[in-house]
N, C-alpha and C positions, 0 to 999 in steps of 0.2 A: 504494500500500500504506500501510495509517495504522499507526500507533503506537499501542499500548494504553500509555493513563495508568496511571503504575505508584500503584499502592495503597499511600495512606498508612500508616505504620505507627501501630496506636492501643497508647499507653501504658498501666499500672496502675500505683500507687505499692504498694508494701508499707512497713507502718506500723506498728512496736513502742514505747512509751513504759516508762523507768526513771523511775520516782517514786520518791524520797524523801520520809515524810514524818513533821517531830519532833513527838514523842511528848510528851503534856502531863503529863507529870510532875513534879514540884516539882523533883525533882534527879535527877545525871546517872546517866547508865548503870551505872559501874559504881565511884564515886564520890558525896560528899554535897553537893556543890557545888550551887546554886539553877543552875537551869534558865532564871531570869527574863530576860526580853527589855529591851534597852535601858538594860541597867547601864554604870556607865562602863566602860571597857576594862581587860582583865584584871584584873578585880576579885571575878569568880565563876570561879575556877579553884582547887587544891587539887595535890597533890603526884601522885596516880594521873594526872589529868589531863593532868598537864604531862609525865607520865615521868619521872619522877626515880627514880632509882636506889632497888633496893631495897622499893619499893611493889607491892602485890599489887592485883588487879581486884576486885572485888565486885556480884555480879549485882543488879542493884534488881530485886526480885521485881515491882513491877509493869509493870515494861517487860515483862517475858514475859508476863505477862496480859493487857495491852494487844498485842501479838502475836497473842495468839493466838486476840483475838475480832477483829482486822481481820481475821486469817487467816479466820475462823470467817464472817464479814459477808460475804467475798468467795469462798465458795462453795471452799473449799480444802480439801483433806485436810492436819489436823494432826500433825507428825512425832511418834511416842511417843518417839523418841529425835534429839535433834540436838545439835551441836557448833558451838563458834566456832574463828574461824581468823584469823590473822594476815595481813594485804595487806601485803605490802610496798612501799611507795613514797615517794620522798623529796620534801618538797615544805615549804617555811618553817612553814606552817599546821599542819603534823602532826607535835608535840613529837616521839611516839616512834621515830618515821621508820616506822611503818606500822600499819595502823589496826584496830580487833579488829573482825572481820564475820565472816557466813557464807558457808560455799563448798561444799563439796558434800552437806553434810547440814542445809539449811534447817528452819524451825520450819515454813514451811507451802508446800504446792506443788497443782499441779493444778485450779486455780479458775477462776471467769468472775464476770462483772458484765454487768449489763443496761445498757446505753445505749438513750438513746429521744430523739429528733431530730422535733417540730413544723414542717408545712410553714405557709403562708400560709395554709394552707385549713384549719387546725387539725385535719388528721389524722396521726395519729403513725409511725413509724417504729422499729420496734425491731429489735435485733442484742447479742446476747450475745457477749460480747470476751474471749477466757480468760486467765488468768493464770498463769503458766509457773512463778513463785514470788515468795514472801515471806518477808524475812531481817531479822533483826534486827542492827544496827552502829551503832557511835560516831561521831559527825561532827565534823568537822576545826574549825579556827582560819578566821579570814577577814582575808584581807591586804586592806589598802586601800591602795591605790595613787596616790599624788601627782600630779597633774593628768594624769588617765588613766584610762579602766577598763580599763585590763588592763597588765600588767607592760611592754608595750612602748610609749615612750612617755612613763613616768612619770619623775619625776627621785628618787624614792626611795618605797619602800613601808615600810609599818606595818602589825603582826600583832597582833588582837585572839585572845585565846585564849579567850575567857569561853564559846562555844560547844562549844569542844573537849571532847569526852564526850558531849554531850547526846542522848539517846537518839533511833534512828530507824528505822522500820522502810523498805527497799526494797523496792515490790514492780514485779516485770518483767512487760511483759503480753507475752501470744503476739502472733507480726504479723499480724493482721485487723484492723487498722485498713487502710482505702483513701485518707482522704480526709483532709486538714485539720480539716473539720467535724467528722468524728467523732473524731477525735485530741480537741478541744476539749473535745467532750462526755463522752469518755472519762475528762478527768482532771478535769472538776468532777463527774462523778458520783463517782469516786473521792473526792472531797472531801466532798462532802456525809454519803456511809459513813461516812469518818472524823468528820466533827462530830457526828452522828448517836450515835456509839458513843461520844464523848465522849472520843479516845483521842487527837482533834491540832487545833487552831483551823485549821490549813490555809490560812493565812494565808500567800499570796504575796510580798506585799511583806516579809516582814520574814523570808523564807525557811523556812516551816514546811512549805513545801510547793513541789518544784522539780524539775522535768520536764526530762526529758534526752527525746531522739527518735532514736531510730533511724529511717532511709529508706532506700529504693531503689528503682529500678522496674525494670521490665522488660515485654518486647513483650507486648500479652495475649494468653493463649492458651499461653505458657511457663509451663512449670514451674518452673526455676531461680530463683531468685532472684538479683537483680541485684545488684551492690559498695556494700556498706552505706555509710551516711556518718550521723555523730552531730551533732545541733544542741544547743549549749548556749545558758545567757545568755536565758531566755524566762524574763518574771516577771507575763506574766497570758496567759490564758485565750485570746484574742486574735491575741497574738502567738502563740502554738502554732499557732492555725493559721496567720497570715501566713506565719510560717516555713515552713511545710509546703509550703503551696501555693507559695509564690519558689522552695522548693527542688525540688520537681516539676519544674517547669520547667525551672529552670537545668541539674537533670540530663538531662530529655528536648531541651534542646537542647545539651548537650553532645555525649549519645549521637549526635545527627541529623548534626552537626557532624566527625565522625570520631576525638573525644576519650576518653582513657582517662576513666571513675570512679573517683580513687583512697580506699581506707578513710581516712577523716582525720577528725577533729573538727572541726566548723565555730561560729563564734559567730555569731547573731542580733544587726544591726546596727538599733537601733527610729530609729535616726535617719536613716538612709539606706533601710529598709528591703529590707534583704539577710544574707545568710551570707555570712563571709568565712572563709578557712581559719584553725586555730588549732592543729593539731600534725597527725603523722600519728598513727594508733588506734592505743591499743597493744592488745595480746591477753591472754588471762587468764595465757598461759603468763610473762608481764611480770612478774606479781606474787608469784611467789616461794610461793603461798599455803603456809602450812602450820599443823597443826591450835595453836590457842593453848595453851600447857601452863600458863598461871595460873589458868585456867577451868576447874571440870570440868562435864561433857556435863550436857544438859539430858531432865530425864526430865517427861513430863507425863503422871498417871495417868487411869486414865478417869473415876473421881469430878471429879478437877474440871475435867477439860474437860465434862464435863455439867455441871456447877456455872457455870463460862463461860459456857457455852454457853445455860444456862436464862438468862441476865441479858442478852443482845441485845437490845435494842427490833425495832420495825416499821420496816422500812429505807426509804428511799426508793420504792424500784422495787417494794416489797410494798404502800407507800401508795397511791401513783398507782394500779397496778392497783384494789386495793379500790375506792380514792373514784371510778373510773371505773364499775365493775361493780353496787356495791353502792349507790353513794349520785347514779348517770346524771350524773357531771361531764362536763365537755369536757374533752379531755385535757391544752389549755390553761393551764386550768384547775389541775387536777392537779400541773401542771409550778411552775405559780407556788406553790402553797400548800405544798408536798411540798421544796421550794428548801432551808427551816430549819424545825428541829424545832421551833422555839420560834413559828413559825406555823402548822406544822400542830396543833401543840400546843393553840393560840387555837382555832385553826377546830375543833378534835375538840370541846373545852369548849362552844362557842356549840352545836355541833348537838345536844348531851348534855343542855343548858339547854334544847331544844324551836327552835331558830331550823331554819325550811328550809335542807337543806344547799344547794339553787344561792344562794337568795338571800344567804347567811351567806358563801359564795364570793365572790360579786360584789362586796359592802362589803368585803371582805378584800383583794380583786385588784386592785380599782378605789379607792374615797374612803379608804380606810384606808391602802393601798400610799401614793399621790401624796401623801397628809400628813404618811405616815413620809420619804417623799424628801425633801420640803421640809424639814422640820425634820430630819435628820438623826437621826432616834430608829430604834430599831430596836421590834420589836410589843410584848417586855417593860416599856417604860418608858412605854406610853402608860396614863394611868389607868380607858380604857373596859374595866371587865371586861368577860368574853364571855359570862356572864350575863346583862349589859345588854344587850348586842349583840343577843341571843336577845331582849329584851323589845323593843326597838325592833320587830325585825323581826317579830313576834308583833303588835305593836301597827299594822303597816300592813299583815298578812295580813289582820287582824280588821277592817280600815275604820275604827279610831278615828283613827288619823294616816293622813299621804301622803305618799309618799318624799318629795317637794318639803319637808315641813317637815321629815324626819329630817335631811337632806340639810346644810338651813338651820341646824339645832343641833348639826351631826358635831362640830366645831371646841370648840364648849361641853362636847357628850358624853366625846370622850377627852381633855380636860383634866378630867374624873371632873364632871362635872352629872349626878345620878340620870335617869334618862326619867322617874318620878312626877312631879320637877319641874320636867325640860325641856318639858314638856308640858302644864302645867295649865291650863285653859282655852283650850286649841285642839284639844280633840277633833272630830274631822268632823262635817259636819251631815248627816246621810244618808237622813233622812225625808225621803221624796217629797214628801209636801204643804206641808211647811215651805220645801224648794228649790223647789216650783212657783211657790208665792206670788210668791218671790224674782225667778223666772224672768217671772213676765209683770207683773212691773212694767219690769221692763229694757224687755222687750219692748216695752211700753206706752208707752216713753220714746223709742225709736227706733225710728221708723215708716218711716223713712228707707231706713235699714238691714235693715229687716223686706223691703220694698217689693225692694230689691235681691238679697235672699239668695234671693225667691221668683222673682225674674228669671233669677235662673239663676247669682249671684252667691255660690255655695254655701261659699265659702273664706269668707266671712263669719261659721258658724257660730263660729270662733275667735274673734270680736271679741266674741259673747256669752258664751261661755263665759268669755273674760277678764273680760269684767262680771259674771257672776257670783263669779268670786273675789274680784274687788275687792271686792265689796260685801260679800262673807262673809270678810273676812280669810286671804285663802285655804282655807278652812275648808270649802269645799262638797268631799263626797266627787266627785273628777274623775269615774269611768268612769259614776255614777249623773248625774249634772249634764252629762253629753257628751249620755248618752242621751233627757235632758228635753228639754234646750236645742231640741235636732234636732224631736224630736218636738212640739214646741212650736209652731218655727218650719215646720212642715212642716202647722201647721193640726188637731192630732190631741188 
């Protein structure tokens, strides 16, 4: 009698991400304090800020405008009426001992966002990911801790407060995320919205933008969901997913293993590359919440949310489709140029100027990308308008230049050389009788060579055709002087 192999169990993760991300305002929320990044410590802070006795809040009207066109970008219904609320929680970073957010009357709820994932074979992938809500709140102080990142460990810590105030919006996604990758792709398209709308640099390193994760799995096929676990301490792109994916695992073999999941907080170790536990979760019942009574409620009328609302640009995920449908990109493509507004920005110019949109792509994705990496410039600060750009590429549709010589003066071009006079006296020679001449003198000089290409030696046409650009400064139109050459050498 045999034994039936028992069937492995297959996993799924479910996958929520908390963003945080500050808001580029001059100053803070609800305070005049600069906002600026990389001031010495405690030096942009003011008396609301710090909680001191007797100080009242003050809404910065454009933090709610900023609100409510992220709300508005990410596919939300806008609240006509919302409120702030007290968190309470004690912690050295948070003068007042609890922090002004929102709780259950957000500024914006019920949204999604498109994610779009490129395989190797450059065909896309898309998945709309919803957004459960978007709130507006103050963010804490940051302790830095004396040889250590984290409070245990150090031999004394130090509290900057110059952040404390600084305006932020949270927004929570629904859990459809599965995968690491998409987790990834999730929170730079979220980023990109945000610089798009011109409401947050989303700047990781320097925390303008900082992804908490919710996990858990369970068997597929269940409905339940499995015992959530939170990852903090990711500060690029990367790491979100390493983390996700370690954490997959580490819970699917726990589960296999006979071990409980417990709710806890975990930190992202980049040097060990692991989570390690860091408290157990507290719950929202934790926070004491109750409605702010310095604040009063927020009303937005329908005039200017259509006022907002008219001033959104073209997003991301609205370019890509266009430049896909409208102007036959690769999706690629799309991905690279659609990354920052200030290069789709270039590329919209050069096609407006008359450049083909793929070929005005390519110069963009390719020779233009590798020379902003090299030098460290971003598309702003190179001096090739895209005006030029469109004339280059105009001038080697037309056969008077050959990419080989645009190629050869890119370097000269975005360091600002006009094309009139990157170009003067190297326009193509592309009369046939003038390249024939050319052609059977070479020929007439290598008989050698002639003798062998007709032997069956046919990878020799390249050695004439090199001779005819030497001889012509590279100046012979290629695809007209490929087809002489041949014809030539073939007796015709």
């Amino acid at each position: 009698m045999t034994t039936a192999t028992p069937v492995k169990t297959e996993y799924e993760a479910i996958i929520g991400l908390e963003t945080h991300c500050q808001l580029s305002t001059n100053t803070k929320i609800f305070s005049s304090s600069s906002t600026a990044f990389g001031a010495d410590p405690n030096t942009n802070i003011d008396p609301v800020c710090m909680g001191l006795p007797g100080v009242l809040p003050v809404l910065n009207a454009k933090v709610l405008e900023y609100a409510v066109k992220a709300g508005l970008a990410l596919n939300c219904q806008i609240a006509k009426y919302s409120k702030f609320d007290r968190k309470q929680y004690f912690y050295p970073d948070l003068p007042k001992n609890y922090q002004i957010s929102q709780y259950d009357l957000p500024i914006a709820e019920h949204g999604w966002l498109e994610i779009e994932m490129v395989d190797e074979a450059g065909n896309p992938t898309r998945k709309r990911i919803g957004i459960t809500r978007l709130h507006m709140e103050e963010d804490a102080g940051k302790l830095v801790h004396a040889g250590s990142d984290r409070l245990a460990g150090s031999s004394y810590s130090l509290v900057d407060y110059n952040r404390a105030g600084v305006p932020l919006v949270e927004i929570v996604s629904e859990p459809d995320l599965r995968t690491g990758q998409e987790a990834a792709e999730y929170a730079q398209e979220l980023r990109r919205i945000m610089r798009y709308l011109g409401v947050s640099d989303g700047n990781m390193q320097e925390g303008s933008l900082r992804c908490d994760v919710n996990i858990s799995v369970r068997p597929v096929g269940q409905e339940k969901f499995g015992t959530k676990v939170e990852i903090k301490n990711m500060n690029s792109f990367s790491a979100i997913q390493k983390a996700i994916d370690y954490e997959i695992e580490r819970q699917i073999a726990a589960i296999e293993a006979g071990e409980r999941i417990i709710q806890e907080t975990r930190l992202w170790e980049e040097g060990s590359q692991r989570t390690s536990s860091m408290r157990v979760k507290e719950g929202s019942s934790d926070y004491r919440y109750f409605p702010e009574p310095d604040l009063a409620p927020i009303e937005v009328s329908d005039a200017q949310l259509e006022t907002w609302k008219s001033e959104l640009p073209e997003l991301p995920a609205q370019k890509r489709h266009r430049y896909e449908n409208e102007l036959g990109l690769s999706a690629y493509d799309t991905r690279v140029l659609t990354e920052d507004s200030s290069v789709a920005g270039y590329f919209e110019s050069a096609i407006n100027a008359g450049a083909n949109p793929k070929a005005a792509a390519n110069w963009i994705t390719q020779d233009i990308a590798a020379y902003l990496n090299k030098q460290k410039l971003t598309i702003s600060e190179i001096k090739l308008k895209p005006e030029s750009l469109a004339d280059v590429i105009t001038r080697i549709e037309n056969g008077k230049i050959s990419n080989a010589q645009a190629k050869e003066k890119l370097v000269d071009l975005l360091n600002g050389l006009e094309p009139e006079k990157a170009f003067v006296g190297q326009e193509l020679i592309s009369d046939p009788a003038v390249l024939g001449e050319i052609i059977d003198e070479i020929i007439a000089a290598n008989p050698q060579q002639v003798e062998q290409y007709r032997g069956g030696k046919t990878n020799l046409k390249g050695f004439f055709v090199g001779q005819v650009l030497k001889k012509t400064n590279k100046r012979a139109e290629p695809k007209l002087t490929n087809e002489l050459v041949e014809k030539k050498l073939n007796g015709n």
